[in-house]
C-alpha positions in Angstrom: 2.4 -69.6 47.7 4.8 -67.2 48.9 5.2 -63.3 48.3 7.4 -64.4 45.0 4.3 -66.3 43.4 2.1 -63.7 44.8 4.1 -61.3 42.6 3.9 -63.5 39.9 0.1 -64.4 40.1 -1.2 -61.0 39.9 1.3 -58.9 37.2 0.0 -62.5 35.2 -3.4 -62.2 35.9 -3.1 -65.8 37.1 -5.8 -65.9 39.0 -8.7 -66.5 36.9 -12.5 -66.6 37.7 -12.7 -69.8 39.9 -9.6 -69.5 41.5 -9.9 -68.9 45.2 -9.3 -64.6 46.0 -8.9 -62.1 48.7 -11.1 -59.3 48.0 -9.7 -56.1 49.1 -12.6 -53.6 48.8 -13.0 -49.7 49.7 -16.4 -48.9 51.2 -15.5 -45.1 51.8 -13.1 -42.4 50.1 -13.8 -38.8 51.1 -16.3 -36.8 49.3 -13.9 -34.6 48.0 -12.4 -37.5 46.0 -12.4 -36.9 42.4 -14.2 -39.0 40.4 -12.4 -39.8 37.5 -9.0 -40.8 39.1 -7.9 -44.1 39.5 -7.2 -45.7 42.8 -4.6 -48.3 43.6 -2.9 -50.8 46.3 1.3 -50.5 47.0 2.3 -53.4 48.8 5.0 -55.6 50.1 4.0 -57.8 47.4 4.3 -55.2 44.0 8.0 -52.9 45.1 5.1 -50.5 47.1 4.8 -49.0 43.1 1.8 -46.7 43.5 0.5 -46.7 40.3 1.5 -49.9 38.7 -1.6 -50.5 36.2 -1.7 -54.5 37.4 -2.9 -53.3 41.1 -5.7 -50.4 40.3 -8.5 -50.9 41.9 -12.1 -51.2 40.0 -14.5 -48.8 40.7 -18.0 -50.1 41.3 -21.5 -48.4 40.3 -22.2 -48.3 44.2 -19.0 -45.7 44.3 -17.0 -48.7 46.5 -13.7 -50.2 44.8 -12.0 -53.6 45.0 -9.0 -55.4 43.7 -8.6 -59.5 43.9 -5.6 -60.9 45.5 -4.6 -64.6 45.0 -4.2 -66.5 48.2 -1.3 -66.5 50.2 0.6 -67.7 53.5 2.4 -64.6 53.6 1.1 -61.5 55.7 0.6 -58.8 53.3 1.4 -55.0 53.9 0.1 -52.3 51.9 -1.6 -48.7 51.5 -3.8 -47.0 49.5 -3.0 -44.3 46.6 -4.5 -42.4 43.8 -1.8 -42.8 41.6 1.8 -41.7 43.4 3.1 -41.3 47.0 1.9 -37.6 47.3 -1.4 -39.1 46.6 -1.1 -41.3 49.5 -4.2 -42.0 52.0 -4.1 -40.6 55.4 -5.8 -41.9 58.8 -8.8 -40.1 60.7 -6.2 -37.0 62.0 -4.5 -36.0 58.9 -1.3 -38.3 59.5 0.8 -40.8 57.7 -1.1 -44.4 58.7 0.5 -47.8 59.2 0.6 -50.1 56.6 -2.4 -52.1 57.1 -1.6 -56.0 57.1 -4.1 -58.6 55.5 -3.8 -62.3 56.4 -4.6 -63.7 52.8 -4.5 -67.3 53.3 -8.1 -67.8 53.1 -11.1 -66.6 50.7 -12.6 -63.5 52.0 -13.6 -60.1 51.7 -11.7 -57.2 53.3 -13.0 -53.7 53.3 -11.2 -50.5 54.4 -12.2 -46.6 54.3 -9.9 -44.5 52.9 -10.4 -41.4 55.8 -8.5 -38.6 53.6 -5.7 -38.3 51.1 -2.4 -36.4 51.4 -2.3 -33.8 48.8 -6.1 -32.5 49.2 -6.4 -29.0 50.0 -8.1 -29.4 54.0 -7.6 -32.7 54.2 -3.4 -32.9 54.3 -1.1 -33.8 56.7 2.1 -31.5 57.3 4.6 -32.4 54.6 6.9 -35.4 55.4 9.8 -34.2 56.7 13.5 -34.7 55.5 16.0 -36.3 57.2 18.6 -36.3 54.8 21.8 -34.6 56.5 23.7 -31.6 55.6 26.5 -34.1 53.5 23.6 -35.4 51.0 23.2 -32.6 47.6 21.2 -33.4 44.9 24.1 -33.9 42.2 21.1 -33.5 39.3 17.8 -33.2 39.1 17.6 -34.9 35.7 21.2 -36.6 34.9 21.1 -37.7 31.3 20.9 -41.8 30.5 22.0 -42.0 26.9 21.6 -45.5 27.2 18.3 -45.6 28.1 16.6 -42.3 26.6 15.6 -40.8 29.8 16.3 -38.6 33.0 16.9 -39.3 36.2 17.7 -37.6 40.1 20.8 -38.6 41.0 22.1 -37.5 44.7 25.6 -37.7 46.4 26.7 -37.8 50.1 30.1 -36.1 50.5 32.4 -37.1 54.3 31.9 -34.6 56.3 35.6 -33.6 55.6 35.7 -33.3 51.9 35.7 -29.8 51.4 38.4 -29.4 54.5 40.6 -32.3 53.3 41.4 -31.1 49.7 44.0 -33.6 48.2 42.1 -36.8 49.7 40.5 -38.9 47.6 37.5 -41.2 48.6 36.0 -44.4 48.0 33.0 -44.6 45.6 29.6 -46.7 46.8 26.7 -46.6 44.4 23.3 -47.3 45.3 19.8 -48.1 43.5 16.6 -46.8 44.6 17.9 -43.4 45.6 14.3 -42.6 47.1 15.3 -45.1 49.6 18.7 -44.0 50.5 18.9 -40.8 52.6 15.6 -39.0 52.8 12.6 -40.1 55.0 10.0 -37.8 53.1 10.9 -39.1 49.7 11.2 -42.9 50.6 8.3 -45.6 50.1 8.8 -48.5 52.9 11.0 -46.3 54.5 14.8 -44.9 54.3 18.3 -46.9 54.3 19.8 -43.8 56.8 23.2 -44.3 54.9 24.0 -40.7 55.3 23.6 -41.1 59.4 25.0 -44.4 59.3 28.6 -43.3 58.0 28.7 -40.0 59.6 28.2 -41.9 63.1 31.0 -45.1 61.9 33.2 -41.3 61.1 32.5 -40.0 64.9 33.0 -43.2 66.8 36.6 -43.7 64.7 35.5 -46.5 62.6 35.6 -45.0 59.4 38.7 -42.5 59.2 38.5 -41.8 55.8 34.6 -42.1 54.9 33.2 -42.8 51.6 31.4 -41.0 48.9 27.5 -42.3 48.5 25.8 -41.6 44.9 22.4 -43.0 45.1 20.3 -43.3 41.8 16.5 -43.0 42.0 14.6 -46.2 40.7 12.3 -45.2 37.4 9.0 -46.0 39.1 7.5 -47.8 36.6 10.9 -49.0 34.7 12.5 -50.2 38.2 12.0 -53.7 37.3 13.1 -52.8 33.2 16.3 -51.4 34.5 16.8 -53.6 37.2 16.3 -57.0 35.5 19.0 -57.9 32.8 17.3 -59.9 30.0 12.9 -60.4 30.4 11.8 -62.5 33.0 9.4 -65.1 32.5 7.7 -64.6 35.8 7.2 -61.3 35.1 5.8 -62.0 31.5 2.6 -60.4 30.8 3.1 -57.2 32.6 4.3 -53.6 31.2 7.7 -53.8 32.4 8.8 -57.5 32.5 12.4 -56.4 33.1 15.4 -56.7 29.8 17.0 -53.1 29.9 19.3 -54.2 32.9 22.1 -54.2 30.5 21.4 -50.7 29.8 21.1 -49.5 32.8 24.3 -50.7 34.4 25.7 -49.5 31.0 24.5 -46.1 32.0 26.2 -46.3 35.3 29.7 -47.5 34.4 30.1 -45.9 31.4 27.9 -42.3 32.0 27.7 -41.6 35.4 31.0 -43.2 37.1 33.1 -41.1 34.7 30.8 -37.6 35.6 31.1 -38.6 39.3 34.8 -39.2 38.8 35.9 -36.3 37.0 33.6 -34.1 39.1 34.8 -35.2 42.5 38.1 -36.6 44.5 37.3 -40.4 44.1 39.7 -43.4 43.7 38.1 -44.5 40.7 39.8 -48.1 40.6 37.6 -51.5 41.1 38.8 -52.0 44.2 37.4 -48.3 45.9 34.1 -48.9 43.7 31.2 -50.6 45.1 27.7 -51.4 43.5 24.3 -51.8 46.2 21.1 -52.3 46.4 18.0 -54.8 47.9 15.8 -57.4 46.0 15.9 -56.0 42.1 18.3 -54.0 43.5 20.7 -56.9 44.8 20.6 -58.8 41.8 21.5 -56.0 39.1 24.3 -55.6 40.9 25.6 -59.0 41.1 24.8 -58.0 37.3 26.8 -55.2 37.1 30.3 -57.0 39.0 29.9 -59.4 36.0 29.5 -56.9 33.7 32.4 -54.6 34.6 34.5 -56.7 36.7 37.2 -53.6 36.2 34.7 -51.2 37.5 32.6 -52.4 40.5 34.6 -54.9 42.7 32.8 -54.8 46.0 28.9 -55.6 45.9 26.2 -55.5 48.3 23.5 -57.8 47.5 20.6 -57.5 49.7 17.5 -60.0 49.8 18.6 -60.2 45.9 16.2 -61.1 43.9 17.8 -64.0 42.2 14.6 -65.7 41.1 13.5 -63.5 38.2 16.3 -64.9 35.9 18.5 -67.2 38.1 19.1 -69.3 34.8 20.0 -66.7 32.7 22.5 -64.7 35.4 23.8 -68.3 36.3 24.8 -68.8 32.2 25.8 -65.6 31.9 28.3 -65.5 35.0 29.7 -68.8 33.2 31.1 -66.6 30.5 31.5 -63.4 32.4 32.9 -64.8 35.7 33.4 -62.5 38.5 37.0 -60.7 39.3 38.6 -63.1 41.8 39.6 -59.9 43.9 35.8 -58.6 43.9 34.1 -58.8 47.3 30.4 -59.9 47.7 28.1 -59.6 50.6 25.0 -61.5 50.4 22.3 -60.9 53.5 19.0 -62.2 53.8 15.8 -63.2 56.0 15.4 -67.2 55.8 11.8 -66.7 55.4 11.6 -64.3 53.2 10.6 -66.7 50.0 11.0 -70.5 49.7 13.8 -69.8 46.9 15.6 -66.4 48.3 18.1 -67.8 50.8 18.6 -71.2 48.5 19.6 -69.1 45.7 21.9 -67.0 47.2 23.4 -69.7 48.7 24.3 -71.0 45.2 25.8 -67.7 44.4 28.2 -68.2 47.4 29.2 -71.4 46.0 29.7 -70.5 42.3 31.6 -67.4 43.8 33.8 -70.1 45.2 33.9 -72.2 42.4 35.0 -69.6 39.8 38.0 -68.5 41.9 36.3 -65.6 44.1 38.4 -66.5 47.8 36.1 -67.8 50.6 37.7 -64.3 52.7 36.0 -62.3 50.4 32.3 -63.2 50.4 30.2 -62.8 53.4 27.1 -64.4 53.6 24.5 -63.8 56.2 21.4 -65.0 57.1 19.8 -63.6 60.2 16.4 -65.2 61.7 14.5 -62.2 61.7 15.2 -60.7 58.1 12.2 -59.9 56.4 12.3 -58.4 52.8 12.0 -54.7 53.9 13.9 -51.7 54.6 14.2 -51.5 58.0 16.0 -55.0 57.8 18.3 -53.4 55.2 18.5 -50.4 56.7 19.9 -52.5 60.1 22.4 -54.9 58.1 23.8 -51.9 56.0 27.1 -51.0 58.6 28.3 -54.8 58.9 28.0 -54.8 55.1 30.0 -51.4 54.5 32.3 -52.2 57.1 33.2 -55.6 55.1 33.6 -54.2 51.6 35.0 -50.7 52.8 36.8 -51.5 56.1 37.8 -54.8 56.4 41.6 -56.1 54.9 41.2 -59.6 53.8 43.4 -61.3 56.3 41.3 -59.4 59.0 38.1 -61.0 57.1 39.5 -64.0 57.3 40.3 -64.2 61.0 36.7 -62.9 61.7 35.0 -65.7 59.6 37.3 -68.9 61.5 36.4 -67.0 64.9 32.4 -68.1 64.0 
């Protein structure tokens, strides 16, 4: 069973009385605990949601609490909240722990003590601090989504030469999960350093012109709604089985690109637009380059998660084909799933098929990936470099010299 049908098992409650479980259980919170809130587990193996209702933990007459995992091959990583990141447990000295790491291959019990949570007066740890540089702004704190009925943070990285170079005009990339993007303190699994990562391809002459970045924060508990296209099936049973992806990428092409557009110096053609984002995040934008092939025409699709409606993308793509000048980049870890570097595997080739040029997919596949940010974080410059930075012909040579 791997992290996919981990996933799968517990938003479906598959795992029914007699089938084999992990117990996770919490022996110890601190006194000053209160009572009636709810705790729950964020993991490698739910988005790291801190409050999804499928992963709260029950809370036993003894005061101890416990959740049932299905069985697994796959190491799972995970913390402990009451509800929300802020809420976050802490180790013995007021800091930030490690994710702890279960081996869940086997029936047991494992218990834990939660030492002290973040936002408790007393028992907090300094505030997170923010990495984001001096080039990232917060564009809105609650930018409209007609499309969907609700609000959302959206932020912006500007080159560090915007305001001195007035009549140049930059490159858009958009990116999901805009927790992720710039901003340790905000981030859950950790931060993409995109802001870092272009100002140091700017210093060392790599990127002369730069890029504007607009990330879009995820919805928490809609992130798999807006970032899956039509319901998924193995997702069925849970609050947000996905099906608003349509209106979300409606939202950005025909909402937010025109705001960012008309509110800075972009070159708003397909070619100067890109689209981003990991697992959910990978495969809405795939989405969106079918969607609007006359808006995004270079994608980033990292670790996408293909397998919550391969069928559906693969018959929609039939009659929505991709723009034969778009540029993909597809990266992932071998071993992240059983299906995730098949499937994107059979993306490349139906790229192909449909006319996309072999120059202008990438496909990568590096031993090591694993299905979190730091990988991401680490494949992000080869992947900007290719869609941003890289002619064709150049792209070409680079992929006969492998």
């Amino acid at each position: 069973m791997t992290i996919r049908i981990l996933l799968a098992s517990l938003l479906l409650g598959a795992a029914g009385p007699a089938a084999a479980q992990v117990v996770l259980r919490i022996t110890r919170v601190p006194t000053i605990t209160p009572p009636a809130d709810t705790l729950f587990v964020a993991g490698n193996f739910n988005g790291w949601n801190p409050h999804n209702p499928r992963f709260a933990l029950h809370k036993n007459p003894d005061g101890t609490y416990q959740i049932s995992l299905p069985l697994s091959p796959e190491a799972a990583e995970y913390k402990f909240t009451r509800g929300s990141w802020p809420t976050a447990e802490l180790d013995g000295r007021n800091q930030p722990i490690a994710n702890r790491r279960a081996d869940l291959s086997s029936a047991r019990e494992i218990q834990h003590q939660v030492q002290a949570w973040d936002d408790q007066s007393g028992a907090a740890a300094a505030p997170p601090k923010h990495t984001a540089t001096p080039q990232v702004h917060v564009m809105a704190q609650a930018f409209a989504m007609p499309q969907l009925g609700r609000t959302r943070r959206v932020l912006v990285y500007l080159p560090a030469d915007y305001a001195a170079q007035p009549k140049r005009r930059y490159p858009v990339l958009y990116l999901h999960d805009g927790q992720n993007v710039f901003d340790a303190a905000t981030s859950f699994g950790g931060e993409w350093g995109i802001d870092e990562t272009l100002d140091q391809l700017r210093k060392a002459g790599q990127d002369a012109t730069g890029s504007i970045v607009v990330a879009v924060d995820n919805g928490n508990e809609f992130r798999s709604d807006e970032y899956i296209p039509w319901r998924s099936e193995g997702l069925k049973g849970q609050p947000h089985p996905g099906g608003q992806g349509s209106a979300y990428v409606d939202f950005l092409a025909q909402s937010l690109k025109p705001y960012v557009d008309a509110h800075y110096r972009t070159r708003p053609d397909a070619a100067h637009t890109g689209i981003a984002g990991s697992s959910l995040g990978g495969l809405i934008s795939v989405y969106a380059a079918l969607k609007y092939p006359r808006v995004f025409g270079e994608v980033g699709a990292f670790s996408p998660a293909f397998w919550v409606c391969n069928d559906s993308l693969r018959a929609y793509a039939k009659a929505h084909p991709a723009a034969r000048t778009a540029r993909f980049y597809f990266v992932c870890g071998p071993k992240e799933s059983e299906t995730m570097l098949p499937l994107m595997a059979q993306w490349r080739d139906e790229l192909r098929a449909e006319g996309v040029p072999a120059a202008n997919v990438s496909f990568q596949a590096p031993a090591d990936g694993e299905h979190k940010e730091w990988f991401w974080r680490r494949e992000f410059p080869a992947a900007y470099q290719f869609l941003f930075l890289t002619t064709p012909v150049k792209r070409v040579q680079k992929l006969i010299s492998r």
